[in-house]
NUFIPA-503407 format. One record per residue (C-alpha): y, x, z. Coordinates in Angstrom, 2 decimals, m for minus. Layout:
BEGIN
+---------+---------+---------+
|      py |      px |      pz |
+---------+---------+---------+
|       Y |       X |       Z |
...
+---------+---------+---------+
END
This chain:
BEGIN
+---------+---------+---------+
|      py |      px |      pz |
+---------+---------+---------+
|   21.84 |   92.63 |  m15.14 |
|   21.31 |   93.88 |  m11.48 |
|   21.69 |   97.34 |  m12.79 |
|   24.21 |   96.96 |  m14.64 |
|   26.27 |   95.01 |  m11.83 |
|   25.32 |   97.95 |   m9.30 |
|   26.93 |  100.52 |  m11.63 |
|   29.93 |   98.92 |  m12.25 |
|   29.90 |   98.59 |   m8.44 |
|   29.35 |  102.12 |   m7.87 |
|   31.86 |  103.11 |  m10.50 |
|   34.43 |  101.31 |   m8.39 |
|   33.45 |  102.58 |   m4.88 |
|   33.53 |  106.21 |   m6.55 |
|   37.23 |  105.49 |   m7.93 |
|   38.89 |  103.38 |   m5.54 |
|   36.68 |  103.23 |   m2.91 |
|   34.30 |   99.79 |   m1.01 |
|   37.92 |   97.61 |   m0.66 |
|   38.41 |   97.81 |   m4.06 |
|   35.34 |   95.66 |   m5.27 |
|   35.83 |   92.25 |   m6.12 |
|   32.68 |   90.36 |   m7.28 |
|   34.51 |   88.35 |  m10.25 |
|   36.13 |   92.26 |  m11.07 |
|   32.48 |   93.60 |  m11.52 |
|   31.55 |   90.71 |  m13.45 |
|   34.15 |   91.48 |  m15.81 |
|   33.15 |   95.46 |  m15.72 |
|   29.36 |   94.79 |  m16.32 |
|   29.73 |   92.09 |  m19.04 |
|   28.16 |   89.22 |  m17.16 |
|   29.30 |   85.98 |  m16.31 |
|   31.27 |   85.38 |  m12.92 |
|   28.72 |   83.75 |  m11.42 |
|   25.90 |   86.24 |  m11.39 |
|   26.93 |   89.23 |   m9.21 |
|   26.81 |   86.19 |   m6.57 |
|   23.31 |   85.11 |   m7.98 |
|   22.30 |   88.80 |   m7.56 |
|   23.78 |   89.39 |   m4.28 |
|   25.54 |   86.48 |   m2.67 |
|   28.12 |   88.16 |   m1.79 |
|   30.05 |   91.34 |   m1.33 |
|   28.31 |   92.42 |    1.38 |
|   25.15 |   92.05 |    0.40 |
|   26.23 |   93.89 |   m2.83 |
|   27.43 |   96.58 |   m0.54 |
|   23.74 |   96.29 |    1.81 |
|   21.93 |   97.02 |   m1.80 |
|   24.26 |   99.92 |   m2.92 |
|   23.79 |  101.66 |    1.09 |
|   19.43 |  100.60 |    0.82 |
|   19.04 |  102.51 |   m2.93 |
|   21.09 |  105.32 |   m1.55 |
|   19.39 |  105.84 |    1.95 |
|   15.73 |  105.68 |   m0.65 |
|   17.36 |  108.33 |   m2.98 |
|   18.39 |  110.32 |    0.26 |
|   14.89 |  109.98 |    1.56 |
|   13.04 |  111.27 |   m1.79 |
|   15.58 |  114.60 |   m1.60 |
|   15.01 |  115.53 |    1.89 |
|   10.87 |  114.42 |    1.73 |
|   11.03 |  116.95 |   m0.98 |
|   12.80 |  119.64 |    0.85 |
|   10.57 |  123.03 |    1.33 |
|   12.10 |  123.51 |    4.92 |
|   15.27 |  122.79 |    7.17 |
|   17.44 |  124.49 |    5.43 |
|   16.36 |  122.93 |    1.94 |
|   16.36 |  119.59 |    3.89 |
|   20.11 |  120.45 |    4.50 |
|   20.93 |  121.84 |    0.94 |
|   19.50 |  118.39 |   m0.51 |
|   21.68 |  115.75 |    1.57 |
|   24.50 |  118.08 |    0.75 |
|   23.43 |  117.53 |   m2.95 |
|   22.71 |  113.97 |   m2.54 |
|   26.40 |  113.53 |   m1.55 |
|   27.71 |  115.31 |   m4.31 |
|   25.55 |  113.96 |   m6.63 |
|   25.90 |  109.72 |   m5.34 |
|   29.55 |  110.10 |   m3.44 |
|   29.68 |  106.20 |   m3.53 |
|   26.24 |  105.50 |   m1.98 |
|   27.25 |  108.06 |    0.51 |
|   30.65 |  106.42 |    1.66 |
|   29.03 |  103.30 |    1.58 |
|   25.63 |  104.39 |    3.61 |
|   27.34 |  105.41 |    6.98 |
|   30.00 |  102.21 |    6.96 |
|   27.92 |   99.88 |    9.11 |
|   30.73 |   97.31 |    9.03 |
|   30.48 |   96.76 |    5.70 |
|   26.67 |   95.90 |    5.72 |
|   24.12 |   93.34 |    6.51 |
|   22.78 |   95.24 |    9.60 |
|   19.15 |   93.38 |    9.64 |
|   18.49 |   93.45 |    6.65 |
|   14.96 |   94.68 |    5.42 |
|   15.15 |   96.84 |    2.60 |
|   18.53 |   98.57 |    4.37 |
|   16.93 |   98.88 |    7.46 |
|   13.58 |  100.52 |    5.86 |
|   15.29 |  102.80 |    3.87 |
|   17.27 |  103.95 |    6.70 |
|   14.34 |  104.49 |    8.24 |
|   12.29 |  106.67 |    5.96 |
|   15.40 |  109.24 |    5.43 |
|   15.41 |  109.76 |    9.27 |
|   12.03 |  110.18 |    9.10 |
|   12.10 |  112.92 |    6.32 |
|   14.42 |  114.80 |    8.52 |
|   12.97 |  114.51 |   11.44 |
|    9.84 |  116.04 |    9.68 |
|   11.82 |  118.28 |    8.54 |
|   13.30 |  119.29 |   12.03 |
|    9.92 |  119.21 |   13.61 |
|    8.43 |  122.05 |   11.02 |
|   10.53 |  124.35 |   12.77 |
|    9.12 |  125.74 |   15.67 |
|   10.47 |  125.28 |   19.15 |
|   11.59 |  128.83 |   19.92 |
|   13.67 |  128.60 |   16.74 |
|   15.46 |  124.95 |   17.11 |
|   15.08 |  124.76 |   20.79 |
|   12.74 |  122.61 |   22.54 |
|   14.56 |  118.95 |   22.10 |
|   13.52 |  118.09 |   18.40 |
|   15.65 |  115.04 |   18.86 |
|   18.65 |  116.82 |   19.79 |
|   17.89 |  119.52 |   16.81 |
|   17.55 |  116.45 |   14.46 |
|   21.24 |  115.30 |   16.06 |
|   22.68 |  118.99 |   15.31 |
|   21.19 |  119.67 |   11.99 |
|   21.79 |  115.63 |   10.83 |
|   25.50 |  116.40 |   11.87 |
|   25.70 |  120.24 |   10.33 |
|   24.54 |  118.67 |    7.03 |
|   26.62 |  115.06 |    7.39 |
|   29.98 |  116.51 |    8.76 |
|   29.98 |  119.38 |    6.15 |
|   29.66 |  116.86 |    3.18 |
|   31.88 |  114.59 |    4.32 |
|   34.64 |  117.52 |    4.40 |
|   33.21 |  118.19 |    1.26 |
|   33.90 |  114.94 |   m0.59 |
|   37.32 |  114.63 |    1.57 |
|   38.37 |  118.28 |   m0.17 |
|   38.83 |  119.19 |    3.07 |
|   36.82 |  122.55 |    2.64 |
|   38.95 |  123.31 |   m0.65 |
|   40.33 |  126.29 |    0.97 |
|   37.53 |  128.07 |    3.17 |
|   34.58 |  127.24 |    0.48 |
|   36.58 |  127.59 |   m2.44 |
|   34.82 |  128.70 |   m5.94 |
|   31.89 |  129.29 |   m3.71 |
|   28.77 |  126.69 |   m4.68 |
|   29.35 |  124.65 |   m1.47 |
|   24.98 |  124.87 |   m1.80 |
|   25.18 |  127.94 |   m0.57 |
|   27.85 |  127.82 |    1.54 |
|   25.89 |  125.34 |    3.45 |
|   22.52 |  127.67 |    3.24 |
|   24.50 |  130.33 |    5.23 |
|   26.23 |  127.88 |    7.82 |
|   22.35 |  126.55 |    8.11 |
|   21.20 |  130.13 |    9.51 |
|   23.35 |  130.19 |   11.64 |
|   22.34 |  127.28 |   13.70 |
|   18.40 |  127.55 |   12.65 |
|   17.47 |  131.17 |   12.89 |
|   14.00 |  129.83 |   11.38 |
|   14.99 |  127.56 |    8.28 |
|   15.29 |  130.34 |    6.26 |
+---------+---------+---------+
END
């Protein structure tokens, strides 16, 4: 019933986008009684807090299974593609439960993965601040999917496989995530 509440949830988000859900609307979507999206969740928020903790965990098992950078960079482009709601949902802090556990260890284990991913690459090639080379390649990777999913790279990518598109923007910040 969780499940089946969270897809219905995701559905929405993916349509109409986090303002649109309505617990009682879901209920109604997932064939369950009024009462038990609230069971499940208490509320809309921490409906929302569940959708953002599954995908930060599904973000962090892409990028832990990148080869390198780049790949790192290719697979949170994916993962937006792939999970648009989770994504718009993910980086909308005012719409979550801040403290809350699973969110906040989730969160945690996808900056990890990139920050591994970030330190593979050898100072000469990223520069000798890993942090600040986590900051550049987080927002290479971040800012070009969120143009993505806006179609606001329509135009310049075009029928191009926006994977690749990102591969080449990738070299040409990290000479070494080849």
């Amino acid at each position: 019933m969780r499940r089946a509440i969270l897809a219905a949830a995701l559905d929405v988000i993916a349509a109409d986008g986090p303002s649109a859900l309505s617990l009682r609307d879901l209920a109604r979507r997932a064939g369950v009684s009024h009462a038990a999206p609230a069971h499940h969740f208490k509320d809309r928020t921490g409906l929302l807090t569940a959708i953002a903790a599954e995908g930060f965990g599904l973000l962090a098992e892409a990028i832990g299974q990148a080869a390198d950078l780049k790949d790192a960079g290719v697979r949170y482009v994916r993962f937006a593609r792939e999970h648009p709601a989770h994504f718009q949902v993910m980086f909308a802090p005012g719409l979550l439960r801040a403290g809350d556990l699973e969110l906040t260890t989730a969160r945690a284990l996808a900056g990890s993965a990139l920050r591994e991913a970030v330190t593979a690459v050898p100072p000469e090639n990223r520069g000798a601040d890993a942090r600040l080379a986590g900051v550049a390649a987080w927002s290479l990777a971040h800012g070009f999917a969120t143009l993505l999913l806006g179609h606001n790279l329509d135009g310049p990518v075009g029928d191009q496989d926006p994977e690749e598109v990102f591969r080449t923007l990738a070299s040409m910040l990290f000479r070494s995530a080849e």
